[in-house]
C-alpha positions as CSV (number, residue, x, y, z in Angstrom):
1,X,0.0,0.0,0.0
2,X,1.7,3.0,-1.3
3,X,2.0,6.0,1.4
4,X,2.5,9.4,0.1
5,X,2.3,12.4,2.0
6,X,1.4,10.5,5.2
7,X,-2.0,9.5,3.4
8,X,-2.0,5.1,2.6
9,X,-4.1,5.2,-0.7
10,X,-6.1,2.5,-1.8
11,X,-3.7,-0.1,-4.0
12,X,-6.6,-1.8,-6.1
13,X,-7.4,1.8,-7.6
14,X,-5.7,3.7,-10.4
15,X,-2.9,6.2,-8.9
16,X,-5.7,9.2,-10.8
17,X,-8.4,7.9,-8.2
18,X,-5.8,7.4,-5.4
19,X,-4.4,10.5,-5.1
20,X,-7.7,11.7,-4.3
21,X,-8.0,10.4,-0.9
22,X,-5.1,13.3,0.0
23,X,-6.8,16.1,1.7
24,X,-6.5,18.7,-0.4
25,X,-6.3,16.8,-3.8
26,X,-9.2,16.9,-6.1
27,X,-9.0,15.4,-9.5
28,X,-7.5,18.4,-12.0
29,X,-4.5,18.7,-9.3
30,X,-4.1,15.0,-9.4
31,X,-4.1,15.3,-13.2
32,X,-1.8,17.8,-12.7
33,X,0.5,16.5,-10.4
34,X,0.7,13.4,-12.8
35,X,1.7,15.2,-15.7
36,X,4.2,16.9,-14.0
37,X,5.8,13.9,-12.5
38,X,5.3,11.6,-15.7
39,X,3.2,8.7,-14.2
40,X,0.8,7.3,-15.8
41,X,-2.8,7.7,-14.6
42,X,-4.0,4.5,-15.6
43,X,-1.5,2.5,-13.4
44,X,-2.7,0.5,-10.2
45,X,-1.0,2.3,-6.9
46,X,0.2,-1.2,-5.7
47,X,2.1,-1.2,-8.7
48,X,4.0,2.3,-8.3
49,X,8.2,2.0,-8.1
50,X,9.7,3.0,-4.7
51,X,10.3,6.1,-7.2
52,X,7.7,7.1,-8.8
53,X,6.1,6.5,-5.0
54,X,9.1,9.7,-4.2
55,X,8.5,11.5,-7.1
56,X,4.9,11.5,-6.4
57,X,6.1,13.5,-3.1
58,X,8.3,15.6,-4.5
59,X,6.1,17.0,-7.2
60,X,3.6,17.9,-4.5
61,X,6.1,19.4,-2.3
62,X,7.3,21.6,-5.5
63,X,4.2,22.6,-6.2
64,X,3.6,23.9,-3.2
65,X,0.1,22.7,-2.5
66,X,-1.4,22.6,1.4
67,X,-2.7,19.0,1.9
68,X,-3.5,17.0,4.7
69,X,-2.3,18.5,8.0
70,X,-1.1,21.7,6.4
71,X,-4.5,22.3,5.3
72,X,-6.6,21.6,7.9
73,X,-4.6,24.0,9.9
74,X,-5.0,26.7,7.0
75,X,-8.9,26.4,7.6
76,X,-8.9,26.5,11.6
77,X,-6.8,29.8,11.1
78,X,-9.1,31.0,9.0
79,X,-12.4,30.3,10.6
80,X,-10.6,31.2,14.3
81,X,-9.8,34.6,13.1
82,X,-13.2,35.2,11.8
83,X,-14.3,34.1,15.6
84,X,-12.0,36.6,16.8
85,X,-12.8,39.2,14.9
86,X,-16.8,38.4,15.7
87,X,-17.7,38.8,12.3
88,X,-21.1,37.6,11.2
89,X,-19.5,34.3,9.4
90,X,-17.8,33.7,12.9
91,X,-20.2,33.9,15.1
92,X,-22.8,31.4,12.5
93,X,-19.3,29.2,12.8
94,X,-19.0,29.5,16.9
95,X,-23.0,28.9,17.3
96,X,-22.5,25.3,14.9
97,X,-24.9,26.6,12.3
98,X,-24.9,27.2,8.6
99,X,-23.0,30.3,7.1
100,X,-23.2,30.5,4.2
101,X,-27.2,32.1,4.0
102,X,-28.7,28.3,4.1
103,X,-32.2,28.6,5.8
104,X,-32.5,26.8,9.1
105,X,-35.9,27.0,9.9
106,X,-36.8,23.4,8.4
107,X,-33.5,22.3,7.6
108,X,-29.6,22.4,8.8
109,X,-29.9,19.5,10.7
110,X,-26.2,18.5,10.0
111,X,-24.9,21.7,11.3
112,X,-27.5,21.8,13.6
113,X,-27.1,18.2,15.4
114,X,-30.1,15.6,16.4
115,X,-33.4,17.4,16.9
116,X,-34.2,18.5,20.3
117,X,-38.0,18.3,21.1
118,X,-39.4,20.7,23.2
119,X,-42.6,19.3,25.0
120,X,-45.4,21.9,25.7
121,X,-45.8,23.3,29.0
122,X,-48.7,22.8,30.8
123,X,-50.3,25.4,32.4
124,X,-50.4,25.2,36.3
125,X,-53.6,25.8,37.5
126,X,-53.9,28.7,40.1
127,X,-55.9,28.2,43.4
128,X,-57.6,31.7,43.9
């Protein structure tokens, strides 16, 4: 199982489809990175060279590109300073709901969480 980038991709899948599993690698960059590194896309990982495995690596590395680790960290910057700052999108971000302007009157349950049902009160009845 080839490991690049700290990531073990799958070996039954092309090297196209298994570069994909890298946080931060959609399929143009892993198009990209394969041109650039001269691999073919249609090649299982499991049967990648020790080499191509490093130049795999080192074509990410050169291209500069934030993946896995990196990355996440990148994004809790960002949405931290946004908390900081109390902007609009950071407080949506501190409260766990959507925002990005998605309603959440009869939806947003995955930001949202499990419903909470709220029984009605009854009222107490007053002895006068």
């Amino acid at each position: 199982m080839p490991r690049i980038k700290g990531v073990d991709v799958p070996p039954q899948k092309r090297i196209e489809a298994s570069l994909r599993y890298i946080r931060g690698v959609g399929l143009t960059t892993a198009k990209e990175i394969l041109d650039k590194a001269k691999i073919d896309p249609n090649t299982r990982a499991k049967d990648l060279t020790d080499e191509q495995v490093a130049k795999l690596t080192a074509t990410i590395n050169q291209m500069e590109l934030p993946v896995e680790g990196e990355l996440r960290r990148i994004v809790n910057q960002n949405i931290r300073r946004l908390q900081e700052i109390r902007c609009y999108r950071g407080e949506r971000h501190k409260a766990g709901l959507p925002a990005r302007g998605q309603r959440t009157r009869s939806n947003a349950r995955t930001r949202k969480g499990k419903r909470k049902t709220v029984g009605g009160m009854k009222k107490t009845l007053s002895k006068k």
